[in-house]
C-alpha positions in Angstrom: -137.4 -48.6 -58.2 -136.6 -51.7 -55.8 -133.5 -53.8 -56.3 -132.6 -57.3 -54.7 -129.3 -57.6 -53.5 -128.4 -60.6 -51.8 -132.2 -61.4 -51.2 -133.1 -58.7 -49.6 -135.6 -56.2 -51.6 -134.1 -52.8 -51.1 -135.9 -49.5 -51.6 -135.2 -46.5 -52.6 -134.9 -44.4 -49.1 -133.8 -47.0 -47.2 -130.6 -47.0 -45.4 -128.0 -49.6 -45.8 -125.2 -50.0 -43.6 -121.9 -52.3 -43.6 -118.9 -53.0 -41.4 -116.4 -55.5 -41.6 -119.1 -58.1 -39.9 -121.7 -57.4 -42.6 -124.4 -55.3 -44.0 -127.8 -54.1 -43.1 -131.0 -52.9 -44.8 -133.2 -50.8 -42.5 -136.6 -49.8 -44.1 -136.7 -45.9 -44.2 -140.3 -46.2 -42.1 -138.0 -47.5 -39.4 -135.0 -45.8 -40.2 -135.3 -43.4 -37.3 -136.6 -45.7 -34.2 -133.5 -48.6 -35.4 -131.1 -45.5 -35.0 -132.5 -44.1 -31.4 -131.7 -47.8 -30.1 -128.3 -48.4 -31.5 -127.2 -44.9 -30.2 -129.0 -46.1 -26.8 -127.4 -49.1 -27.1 -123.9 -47.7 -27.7 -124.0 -45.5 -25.5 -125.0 -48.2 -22.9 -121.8 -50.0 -23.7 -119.0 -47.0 -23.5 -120.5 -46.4 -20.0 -120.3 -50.0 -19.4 -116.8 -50.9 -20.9 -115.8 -47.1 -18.6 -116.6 -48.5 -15.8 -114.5 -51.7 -16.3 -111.7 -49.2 -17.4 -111.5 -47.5 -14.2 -112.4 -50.6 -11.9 -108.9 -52.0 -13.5 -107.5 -48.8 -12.8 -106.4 -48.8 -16.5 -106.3 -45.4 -18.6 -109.8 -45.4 -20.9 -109.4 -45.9 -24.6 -110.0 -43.7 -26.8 -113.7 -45.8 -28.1 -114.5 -45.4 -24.5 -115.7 -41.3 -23.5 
């Protein structure tokens, strides 16, 4: 059964995610597809923030592989 929380209709199967910035309510149909593009996307941004790492000639952090 549904639920509205915040008004947003949330069903049962879909995944809801929060950090300290807020929360989000993906649609299992879509579930998949919304997590292949953050993983791209992150993964896009630790090579991104490496290369700044390296062009300072600082030792990488430990959020950065």
């Amino acid at each position: 059964m549904p639920f509205s929380s915040g008004g947003v209709l949330v069903y049962p199967g879909d995944v809801v995610v929060g950090d300290g910035d807020g929360v989000i309510v993906v649609p299992r149909q879509q579930a998949l597809e919304v997590g292949r593009l953050a993983r791209e996307i992150n993964v896009g941004d630790e090579e991104s923030r490496g290369k700044k790492y390296e062009a300072l000639g600082i030792e990488r952090a430990e959020t950065v592989r």
